[in-house]
C-alpha positions as CSV (number, residue, x, y, z in Angstrom):
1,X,0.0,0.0,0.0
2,X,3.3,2.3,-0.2
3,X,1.3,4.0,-3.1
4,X,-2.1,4.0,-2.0
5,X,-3.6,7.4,-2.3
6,X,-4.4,7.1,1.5
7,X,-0.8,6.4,2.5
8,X,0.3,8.8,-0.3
9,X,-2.2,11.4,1.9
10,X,-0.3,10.7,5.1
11,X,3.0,11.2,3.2
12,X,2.2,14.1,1.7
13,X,1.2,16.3,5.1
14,X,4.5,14.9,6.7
15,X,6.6,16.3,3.7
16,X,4.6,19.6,4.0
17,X,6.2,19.8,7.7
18,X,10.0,19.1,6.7
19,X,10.1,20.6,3.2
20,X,8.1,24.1,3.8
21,X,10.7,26.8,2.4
22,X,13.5,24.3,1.4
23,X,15.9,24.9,-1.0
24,X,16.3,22.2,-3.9
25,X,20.2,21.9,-3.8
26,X,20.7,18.8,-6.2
27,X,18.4,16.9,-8.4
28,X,20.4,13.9,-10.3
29,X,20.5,10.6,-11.8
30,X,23.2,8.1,-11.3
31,X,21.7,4.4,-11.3
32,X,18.9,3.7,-13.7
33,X,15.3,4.2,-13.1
34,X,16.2,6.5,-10.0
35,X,16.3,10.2,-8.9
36,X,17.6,11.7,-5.8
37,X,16.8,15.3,-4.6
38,X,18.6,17.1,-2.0
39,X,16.9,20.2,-0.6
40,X,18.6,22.3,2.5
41,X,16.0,23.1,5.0
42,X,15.7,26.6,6.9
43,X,17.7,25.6,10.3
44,X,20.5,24.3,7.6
45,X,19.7,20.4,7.6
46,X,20.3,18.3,4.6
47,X,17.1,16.5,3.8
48,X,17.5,14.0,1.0
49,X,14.5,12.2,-1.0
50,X,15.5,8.8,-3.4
51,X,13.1,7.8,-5.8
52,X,13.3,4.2,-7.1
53,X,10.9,4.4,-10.0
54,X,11.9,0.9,-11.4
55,X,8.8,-1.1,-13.9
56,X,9.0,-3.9,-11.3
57,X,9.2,-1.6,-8.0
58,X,8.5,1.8,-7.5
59,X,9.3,3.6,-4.1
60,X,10.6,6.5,-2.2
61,X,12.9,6.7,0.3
62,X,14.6,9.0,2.5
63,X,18.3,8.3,3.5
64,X,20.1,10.7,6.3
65,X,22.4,11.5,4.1
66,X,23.5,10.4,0.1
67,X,27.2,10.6,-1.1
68,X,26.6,11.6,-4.9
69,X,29.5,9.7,-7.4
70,X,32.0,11.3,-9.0
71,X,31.4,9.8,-12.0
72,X,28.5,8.2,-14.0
73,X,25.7,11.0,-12.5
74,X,23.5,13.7,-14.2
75,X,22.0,16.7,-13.4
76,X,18.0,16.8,-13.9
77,X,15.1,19.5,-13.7
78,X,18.0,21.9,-13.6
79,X,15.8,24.9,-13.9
80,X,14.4,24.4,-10.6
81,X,17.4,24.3,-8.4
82,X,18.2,26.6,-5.9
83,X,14.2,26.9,-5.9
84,X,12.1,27.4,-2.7
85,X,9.5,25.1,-2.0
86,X,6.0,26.9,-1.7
87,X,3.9,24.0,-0.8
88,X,3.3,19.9,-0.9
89,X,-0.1,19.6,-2.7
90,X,-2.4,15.9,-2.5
91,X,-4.2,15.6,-5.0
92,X,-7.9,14.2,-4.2
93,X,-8.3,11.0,-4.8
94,X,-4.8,10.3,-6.9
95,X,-1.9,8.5,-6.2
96,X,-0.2,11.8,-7.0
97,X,0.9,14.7,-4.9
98,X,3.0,17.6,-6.1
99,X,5.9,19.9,-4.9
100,X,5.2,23.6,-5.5
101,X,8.7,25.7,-5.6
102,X,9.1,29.8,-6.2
103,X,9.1,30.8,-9.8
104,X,5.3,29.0,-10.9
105,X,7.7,25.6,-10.9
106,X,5.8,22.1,-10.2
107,X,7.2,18.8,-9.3
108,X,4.6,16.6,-9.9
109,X,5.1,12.5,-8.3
110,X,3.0,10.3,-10.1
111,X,3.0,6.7,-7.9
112,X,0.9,4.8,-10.2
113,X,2.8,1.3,-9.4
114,X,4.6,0.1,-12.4
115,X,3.9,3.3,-14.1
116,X,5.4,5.9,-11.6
117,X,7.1,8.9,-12.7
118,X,8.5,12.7,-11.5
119,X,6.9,15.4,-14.0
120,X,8.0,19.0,-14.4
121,X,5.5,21.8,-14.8
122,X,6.1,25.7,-15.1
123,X,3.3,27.9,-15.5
124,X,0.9,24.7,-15.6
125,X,2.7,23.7,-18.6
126,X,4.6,20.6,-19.4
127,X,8.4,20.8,-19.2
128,X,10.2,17.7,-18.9
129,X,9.9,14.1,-17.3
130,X,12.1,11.5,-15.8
131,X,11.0,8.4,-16.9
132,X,10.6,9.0,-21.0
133,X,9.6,5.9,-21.5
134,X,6.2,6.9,-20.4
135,X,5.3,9.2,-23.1
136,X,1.9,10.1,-22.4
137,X,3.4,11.8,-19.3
138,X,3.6,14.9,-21.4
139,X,-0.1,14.9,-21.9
140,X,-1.0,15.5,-18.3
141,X,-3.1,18.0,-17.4
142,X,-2.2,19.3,-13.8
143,X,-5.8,21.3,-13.4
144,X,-6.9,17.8,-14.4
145,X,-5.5,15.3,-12.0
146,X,-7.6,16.3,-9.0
147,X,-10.7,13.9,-8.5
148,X,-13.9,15.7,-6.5
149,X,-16.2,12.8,-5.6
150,X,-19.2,12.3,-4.0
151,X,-19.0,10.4,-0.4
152,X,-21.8,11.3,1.3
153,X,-24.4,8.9,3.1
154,X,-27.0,10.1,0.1
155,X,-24.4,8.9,-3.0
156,X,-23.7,5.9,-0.9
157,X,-27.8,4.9,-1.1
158,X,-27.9,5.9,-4.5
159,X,-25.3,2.9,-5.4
160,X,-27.0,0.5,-3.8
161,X,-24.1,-0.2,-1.2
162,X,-21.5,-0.3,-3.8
163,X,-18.2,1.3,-2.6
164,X,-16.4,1.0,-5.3
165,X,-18.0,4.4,-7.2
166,X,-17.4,6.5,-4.6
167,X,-14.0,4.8,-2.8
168,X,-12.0,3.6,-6.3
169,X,-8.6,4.4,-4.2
170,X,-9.4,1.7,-1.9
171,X,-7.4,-1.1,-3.5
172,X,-7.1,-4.8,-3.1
173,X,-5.6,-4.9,0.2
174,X,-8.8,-2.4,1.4
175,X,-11.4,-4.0,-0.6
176,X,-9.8,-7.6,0.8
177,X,-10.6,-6.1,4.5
178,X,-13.9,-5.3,3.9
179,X,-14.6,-8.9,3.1
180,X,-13.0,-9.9,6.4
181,X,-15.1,-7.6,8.4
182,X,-18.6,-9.1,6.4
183,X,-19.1,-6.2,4.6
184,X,-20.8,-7.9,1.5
185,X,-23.1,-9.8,4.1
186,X,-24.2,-6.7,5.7
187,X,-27.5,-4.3,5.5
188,X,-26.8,-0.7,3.9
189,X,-27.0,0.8,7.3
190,X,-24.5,-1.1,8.8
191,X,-22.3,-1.2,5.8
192,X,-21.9,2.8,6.0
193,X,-20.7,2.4,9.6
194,X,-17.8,-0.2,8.7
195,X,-16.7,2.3,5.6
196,X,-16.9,5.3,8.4
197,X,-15.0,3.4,11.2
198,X,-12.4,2.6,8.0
199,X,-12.2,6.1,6.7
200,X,-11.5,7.2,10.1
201,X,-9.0,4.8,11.0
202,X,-7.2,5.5,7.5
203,X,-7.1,9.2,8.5
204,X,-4.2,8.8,11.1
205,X,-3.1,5.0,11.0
206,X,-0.8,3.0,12.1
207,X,1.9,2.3,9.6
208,X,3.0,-1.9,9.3
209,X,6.1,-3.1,7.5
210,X,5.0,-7.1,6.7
211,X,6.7,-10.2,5.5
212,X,4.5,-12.5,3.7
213,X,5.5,-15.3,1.4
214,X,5.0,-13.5,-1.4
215,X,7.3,-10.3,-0.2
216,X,7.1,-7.6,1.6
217,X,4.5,-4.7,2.2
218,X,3.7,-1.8,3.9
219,X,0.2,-1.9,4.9
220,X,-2.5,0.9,6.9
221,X,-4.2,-2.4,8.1
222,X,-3.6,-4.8,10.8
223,X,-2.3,-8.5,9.6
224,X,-1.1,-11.5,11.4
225,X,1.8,-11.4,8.9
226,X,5.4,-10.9,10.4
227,X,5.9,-7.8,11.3
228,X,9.1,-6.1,10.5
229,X,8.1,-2.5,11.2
230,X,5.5,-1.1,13.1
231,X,5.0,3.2,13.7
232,X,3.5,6.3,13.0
233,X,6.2,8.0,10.3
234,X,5.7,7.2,7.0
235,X,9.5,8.7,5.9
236,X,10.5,5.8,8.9
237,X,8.0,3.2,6.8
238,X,9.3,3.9,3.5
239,X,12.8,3.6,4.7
240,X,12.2,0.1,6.6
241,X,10.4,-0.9,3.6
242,X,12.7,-0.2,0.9
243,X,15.5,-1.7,3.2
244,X,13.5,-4.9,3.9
245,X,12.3,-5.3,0.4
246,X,15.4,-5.7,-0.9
247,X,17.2,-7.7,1.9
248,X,14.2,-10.3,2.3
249,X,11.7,-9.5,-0.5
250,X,14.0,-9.7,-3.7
251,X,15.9,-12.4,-2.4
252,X,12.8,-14.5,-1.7
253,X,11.9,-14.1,-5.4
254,X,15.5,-14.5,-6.9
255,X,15.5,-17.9,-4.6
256,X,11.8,-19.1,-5.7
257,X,12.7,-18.1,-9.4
258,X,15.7,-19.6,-9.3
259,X,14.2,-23.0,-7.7
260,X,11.6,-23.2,-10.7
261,X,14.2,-22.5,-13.2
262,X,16.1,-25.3,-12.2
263,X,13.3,-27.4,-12.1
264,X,12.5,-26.6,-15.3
265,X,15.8,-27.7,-16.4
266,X,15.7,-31.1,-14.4
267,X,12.7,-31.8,-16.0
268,X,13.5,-30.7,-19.6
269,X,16.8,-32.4,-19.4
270,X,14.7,-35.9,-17.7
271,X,12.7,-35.8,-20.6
272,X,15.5,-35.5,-23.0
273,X,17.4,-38.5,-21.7
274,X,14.2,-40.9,-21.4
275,X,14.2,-39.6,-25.3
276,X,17.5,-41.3,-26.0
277,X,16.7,-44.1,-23.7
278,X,13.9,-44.8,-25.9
279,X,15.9,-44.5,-28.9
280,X,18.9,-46.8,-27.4
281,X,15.4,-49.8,-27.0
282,X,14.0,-49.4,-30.4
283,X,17.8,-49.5,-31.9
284,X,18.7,-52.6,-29.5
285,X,14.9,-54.4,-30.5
286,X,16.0,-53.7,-34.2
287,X,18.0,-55.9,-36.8
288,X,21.5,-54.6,-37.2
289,X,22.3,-53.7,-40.9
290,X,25.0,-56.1,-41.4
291,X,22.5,-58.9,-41.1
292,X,20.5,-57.3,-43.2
293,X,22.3,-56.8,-45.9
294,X,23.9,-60.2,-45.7
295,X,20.2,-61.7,-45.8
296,X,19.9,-59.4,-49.1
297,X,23.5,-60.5,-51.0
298,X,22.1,-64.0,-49.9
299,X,18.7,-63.9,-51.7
300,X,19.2,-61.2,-54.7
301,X,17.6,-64.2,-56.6
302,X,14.7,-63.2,-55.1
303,X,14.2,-59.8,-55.0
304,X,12.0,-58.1,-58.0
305,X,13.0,-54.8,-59.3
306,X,11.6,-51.3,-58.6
307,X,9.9,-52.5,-55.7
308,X,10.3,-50.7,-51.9
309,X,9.9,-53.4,-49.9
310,X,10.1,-57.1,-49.9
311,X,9.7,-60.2,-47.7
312,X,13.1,-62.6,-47.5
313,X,14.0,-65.7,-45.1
314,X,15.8,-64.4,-42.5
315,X,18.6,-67.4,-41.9
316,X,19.5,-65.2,-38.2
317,X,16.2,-66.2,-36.6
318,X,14.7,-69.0,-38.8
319,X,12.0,-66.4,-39.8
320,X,11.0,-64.0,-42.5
321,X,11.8,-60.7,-42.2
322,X,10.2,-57.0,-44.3
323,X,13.2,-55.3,-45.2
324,X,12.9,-52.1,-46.9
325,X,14.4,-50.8,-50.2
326,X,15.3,-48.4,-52.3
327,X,13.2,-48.7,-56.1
328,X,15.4,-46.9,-57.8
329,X,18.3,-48.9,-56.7
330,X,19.5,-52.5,-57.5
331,X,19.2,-55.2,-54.8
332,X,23.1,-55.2,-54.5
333,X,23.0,-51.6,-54.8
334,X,20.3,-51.6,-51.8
335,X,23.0,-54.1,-50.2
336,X,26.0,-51.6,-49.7
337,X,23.2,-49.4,-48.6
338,X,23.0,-51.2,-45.7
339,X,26.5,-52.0,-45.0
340,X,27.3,-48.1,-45.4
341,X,25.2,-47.9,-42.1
342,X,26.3,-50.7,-40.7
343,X,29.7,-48.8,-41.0
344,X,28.2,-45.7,-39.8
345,X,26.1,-47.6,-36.7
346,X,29.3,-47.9,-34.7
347,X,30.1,-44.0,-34.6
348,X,26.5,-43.3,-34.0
349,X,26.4,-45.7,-30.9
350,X,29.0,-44.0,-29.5
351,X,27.8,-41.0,-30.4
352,X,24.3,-41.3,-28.6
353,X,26.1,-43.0,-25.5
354,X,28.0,-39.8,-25.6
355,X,24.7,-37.9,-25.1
356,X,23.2,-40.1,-22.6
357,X,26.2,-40.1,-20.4
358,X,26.3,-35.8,-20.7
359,X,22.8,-35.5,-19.8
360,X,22.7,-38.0,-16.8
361,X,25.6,-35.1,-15.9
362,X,23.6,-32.7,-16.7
363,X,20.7,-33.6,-14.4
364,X,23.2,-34.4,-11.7
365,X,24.6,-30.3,-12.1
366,X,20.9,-29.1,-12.1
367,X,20.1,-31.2,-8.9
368,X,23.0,-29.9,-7.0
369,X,22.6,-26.2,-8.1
370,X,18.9,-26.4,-7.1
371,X,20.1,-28.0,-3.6
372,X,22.5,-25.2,-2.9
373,X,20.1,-22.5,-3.8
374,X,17.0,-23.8,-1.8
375,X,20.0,-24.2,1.1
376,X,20.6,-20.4,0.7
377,X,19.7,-17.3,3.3
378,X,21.0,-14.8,1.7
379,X,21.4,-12.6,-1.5
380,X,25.0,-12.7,-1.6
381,X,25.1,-16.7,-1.7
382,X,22.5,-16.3,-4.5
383,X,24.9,-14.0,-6.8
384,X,26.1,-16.8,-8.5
385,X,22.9,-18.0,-10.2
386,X,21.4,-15.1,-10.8
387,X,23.4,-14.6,-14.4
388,X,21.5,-18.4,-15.4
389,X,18.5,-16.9,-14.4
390,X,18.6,-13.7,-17.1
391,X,20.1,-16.6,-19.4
392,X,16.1,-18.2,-18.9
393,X,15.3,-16.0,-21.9
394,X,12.9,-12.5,-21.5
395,X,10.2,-14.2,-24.2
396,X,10.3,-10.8,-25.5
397,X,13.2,-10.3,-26.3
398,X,13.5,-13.7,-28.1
399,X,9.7,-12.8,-30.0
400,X,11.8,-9.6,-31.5
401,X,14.5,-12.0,-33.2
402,X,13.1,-13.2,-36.7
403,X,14.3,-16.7,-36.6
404,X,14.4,-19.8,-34.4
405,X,15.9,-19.9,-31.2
406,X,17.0,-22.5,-29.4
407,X,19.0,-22.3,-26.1
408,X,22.4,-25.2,-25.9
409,X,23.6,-25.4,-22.6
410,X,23.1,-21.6,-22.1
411,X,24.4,-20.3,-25.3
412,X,22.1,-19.1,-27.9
413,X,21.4,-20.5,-31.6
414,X,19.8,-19.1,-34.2
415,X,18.3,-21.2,-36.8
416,X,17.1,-19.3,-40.1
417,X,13.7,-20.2,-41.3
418,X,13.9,-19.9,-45.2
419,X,16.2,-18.7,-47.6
420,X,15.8,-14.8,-47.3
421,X,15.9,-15.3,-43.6
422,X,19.1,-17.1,-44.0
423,X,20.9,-14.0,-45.5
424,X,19.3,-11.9,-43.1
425,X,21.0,-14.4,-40.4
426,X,24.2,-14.3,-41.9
427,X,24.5,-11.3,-43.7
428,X,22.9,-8.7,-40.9
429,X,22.6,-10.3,-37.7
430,X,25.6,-12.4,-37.1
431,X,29.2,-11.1,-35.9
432,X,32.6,-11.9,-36.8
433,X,33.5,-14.1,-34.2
434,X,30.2,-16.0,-33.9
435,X,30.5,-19.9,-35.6
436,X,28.6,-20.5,-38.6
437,X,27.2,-24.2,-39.4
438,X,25.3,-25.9,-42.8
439,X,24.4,-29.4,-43.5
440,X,27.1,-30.2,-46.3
441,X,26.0,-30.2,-49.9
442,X,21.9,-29.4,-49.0
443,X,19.7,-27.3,-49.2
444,X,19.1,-26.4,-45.3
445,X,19.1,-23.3,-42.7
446,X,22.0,-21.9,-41.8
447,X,22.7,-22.2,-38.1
448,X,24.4,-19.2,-36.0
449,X,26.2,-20.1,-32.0
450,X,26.1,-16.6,-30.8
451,X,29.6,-15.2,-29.3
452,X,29.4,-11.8,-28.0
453,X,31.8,-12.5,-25.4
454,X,34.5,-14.3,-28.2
455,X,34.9,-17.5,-26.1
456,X,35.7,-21.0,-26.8
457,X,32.7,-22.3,-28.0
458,X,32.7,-25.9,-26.1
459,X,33.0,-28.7,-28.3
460,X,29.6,-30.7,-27.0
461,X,27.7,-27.2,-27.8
462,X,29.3,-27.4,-31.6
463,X,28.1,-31.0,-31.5
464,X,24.7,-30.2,-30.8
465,X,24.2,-27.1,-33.3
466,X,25.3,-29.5,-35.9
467,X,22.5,-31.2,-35.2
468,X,20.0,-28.8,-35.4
469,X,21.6,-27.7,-38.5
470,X,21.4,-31.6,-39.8
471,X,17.9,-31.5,-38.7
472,X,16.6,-28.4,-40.8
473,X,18.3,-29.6,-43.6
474,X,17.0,-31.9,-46.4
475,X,19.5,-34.8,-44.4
476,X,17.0,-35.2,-41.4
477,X,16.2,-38.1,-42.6
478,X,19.7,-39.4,-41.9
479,X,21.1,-41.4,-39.7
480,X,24.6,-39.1,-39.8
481,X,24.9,-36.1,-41.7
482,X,27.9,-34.3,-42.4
483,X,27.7,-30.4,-41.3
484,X,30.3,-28.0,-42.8
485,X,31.6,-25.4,-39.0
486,X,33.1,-22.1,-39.8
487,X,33.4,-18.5,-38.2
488,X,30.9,-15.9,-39.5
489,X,34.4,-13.9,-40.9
490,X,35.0,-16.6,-43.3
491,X,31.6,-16.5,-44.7
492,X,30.8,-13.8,-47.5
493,X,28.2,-13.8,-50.7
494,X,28.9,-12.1,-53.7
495,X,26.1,-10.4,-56.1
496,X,25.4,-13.5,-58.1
497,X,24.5,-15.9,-55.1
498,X,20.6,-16.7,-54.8
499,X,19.2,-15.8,-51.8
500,X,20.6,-18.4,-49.0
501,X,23.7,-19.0,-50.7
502,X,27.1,-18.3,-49.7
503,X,30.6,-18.5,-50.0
504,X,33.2,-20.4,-47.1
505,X,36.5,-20.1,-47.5
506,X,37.2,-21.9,-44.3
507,X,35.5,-25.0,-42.9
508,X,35.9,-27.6,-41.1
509,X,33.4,-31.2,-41.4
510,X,31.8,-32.8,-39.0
511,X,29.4,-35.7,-38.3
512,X,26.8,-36.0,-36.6
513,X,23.0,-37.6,-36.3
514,X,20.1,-34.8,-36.8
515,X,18.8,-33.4,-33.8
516,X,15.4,-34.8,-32.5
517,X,12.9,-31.7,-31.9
518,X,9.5,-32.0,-30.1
């Protein structure tokens, strides 16, 4: 309830009392989304206001005192320094309340949550605002933002009961109350009283700092939450607020957000290996290629031409057995076929053994990681983690990027989606030191490990893009396909390439079996 227009109220009439005739000494910027003020007061005390106006957490505080940096810091609302404050206006029913300074200057705070902002008015004019994001700041209307309404006992019977017309700046902590007390169960008469008895209580109440599971708060209302801070100054609240919200509050989040992100991974990575587990029964249930293509050198007698299947006697397990072929190819042809993969089965066992033992490892990683964070009491024993945590992808920010994304073991990949994409890929979006990969000799999309940092991309992460890149390809099909690797500074195009096509002058081959996508 820090910016509930009844706390707000309270605020505002405390501020009137320390800032009356203070000077506006310093008004600047130095950490993102906040703005400290320094005013000297009459008897020559330093009063100093911060105002954390973050999307996720907007607040005020008042420190004793604020060392300003020497570098990284810049001035604001410059035209109203040195200015004498007038007088701290509330506005009626608004989460807004204003500073009024000597020269027609107004310093409007607008604590609308996720939305708050500081405003600068001359004259009643727009000048400038801190937060620029919120461009329709500009548009306010100062003779606008106060909100007359109708409370009497008359307006009251006229809405059938219904607060919420004539009390919108009750809020969901309020409205919540209400409930508690039986107010929906309750005649008109006796409803009226419990909104009086509220009003008055709101009027001078007692101000409650509380930790609940889901963070911390500052509440007007009595709760049998914890109770960090209990008073009657809100400047006191504010401060205990702000300090608790970010010593128990954020890292309560960080530690349940980090808890379901690792879960997530667990899971994912569960799911993966049961994937390859799978794959390891139907390959072991299956008849290895060699046998095949002996039972097909031992019976080409019997095998028709241009035909994609046929039924032979299978000498192995004194049955018959379907074994599929390829029309176009002769039954010896279809023969080598098979004891090409045979060939190839070896290095694609090893190859998927390879991937079972790094994801049991994997799993093992995500268990302990999750172990030592839900162990954790602090913030500082979180810092670690947090950088996986802003690896668990803003959605946003991978909806803006026009092509697929996939996330290996933390890095990103793109995957182009068609051939124009591709070039945009290659040609636009990809830097010099980021590797390059193509399915060999196909038509496919080209695959981009991103490298801001220009590391050593780990081998098991190449590996795995190569699959991806096998699997968007016209080899997905495959069993092993071969995928050219290079670095985005050997890769170039020239005016007479078709869209998608481009010219390596350094690669390196690898194989590997196509990635399997859900």
């Amino acid at each position: 309830m820090h910016n509930n227009y009844y706390f707000l109220r309270v605020l505002a009439s405390n501020l009137r009392q320390k800032l009356m005739y203070a000077r506006l000494k310093q008004c600047f910027s130095q950490e993102k989304d906040e703005l400290v003020l320094g005013f000297e007061r009459q008897n020559g005390e330093e009063f100093w206001m911060k105002c954390c106006l973050g999307p996720q957490f907007s607040c005020l505080q008042f420190p004793d005192n604020f060392h300003r940096a020497g570098r990284n810091s810049v001035d604001l609302f410059s035209d109203v320094l040195l200015a004498e404050v007038q007088e701290v206006e509330m506005y009626e029913n608004e989460r807004a309340f204003s500073l009024h300074f000597l020269g027609d200057f107004v310093l409007l705070f607008k604590m609308y949550g996720n939305r708050a902002n500081i405003i600068l008015f001359r004259d009643g004019e727009f000048q400038s605002l801190f937060q620029s994001r919120l461009k329709k700041d500009a548009e306010i209307s100062l003779a606008n933002i106060h909100r007359p309404l109708n409370q009497s006992w008359e307006a009251f019977q006229a809405n059938d009961g219904n607060y919420s017309a004539l009390f919108p700046t009750f809020g969901k902590e309020i409205k919540s109350h209400l409930l508690s007390l039986g107010y929906e169960n309750a005649l008109l008469k006796p409803r009226w009283e419990i909104l009086q008895t509220l009003k008055a209580d709101l009027e001078n109440p007692t101000l409650f700092v509380y930790h609940r599971e889901d963070g911390v708060f500052l509440s007007l209302l009595k709760s049998e939450a914890e109770v960090l801070y209990v008073g009657h100054d809100p400047l006191e609240a504010l401060n205990a607020l702000y300090k608790y919200h970010y010593s128990i509050g954020e890292f309560l989040k960080e530690k349940t957000q980090l808890l379901a992100f690792f879960q997530r991974a667990q899971e994912k990575t569960r799911l993966y290996l049961q994937d390859l587990l799978n794959q390891g029964s139907k390959r072991g249930a299956s008849v290895p290629y060699e046998e095949i293509a002996n039972i097909i050198m031992a019976h080409l007698h019997l095998i028709p031409a241009n035909v994609n299947a046929v039924e032979l006697p299978d000498f192995y397990r004194d049955n018959t057995i379907k074994v599929k072929l390829n029309a176009s190819l002769s039954a010896s042809q279809n023969a080598e076929n098979y004891y090409r993969k045979s060939k190839n089965y070896a290095k694609e066992l090893a190859h998927w053994q390879e991937q079972v033992d790094r994801k049991r490892e994997e799993i093992k990683l995500w268990e302990e990681r999750w172990e030592q964070v839900n162990q954790a009491t602090n913030r500082k024993q979180l810092k670690a983690f947090i950088p996986l945590l802003t690896k668990d992808t803003s959605q946003k920010a991978v909806e803006e990027i026009p092509f697929k994304v996939f996330d290996v073991q933390g890095w990103t990949v793109w995957v182009g989606r068609n051939a124009k994409n591709n070039d945009l890929l290659t040609m636009k979006y990809t830097k010099r030191h980021d590797v390059w990969l193509h399915a060999r000799d196909v038509a496919g999309s080209h695959v981009v490990i991103r490298n801001p940092q220009q590391k050593v991309v780990p081998k098991q992460v190449i590996e795995e893009a190569a699959g991806l890149a096998a699997h968007f390809s016209k080899r997905q099909h495959e069993s092993l396909c071969p995928v050219i690797i290079s670095s985005k500074k050997y890769i170039r195009k020239t005016k007479d390439l078709l869209a998608g096509q481009v010219i390596v002058d350094r690669e390196e081959v690898i194989l590997v079996p196509p990635a399997r996508i859900d």
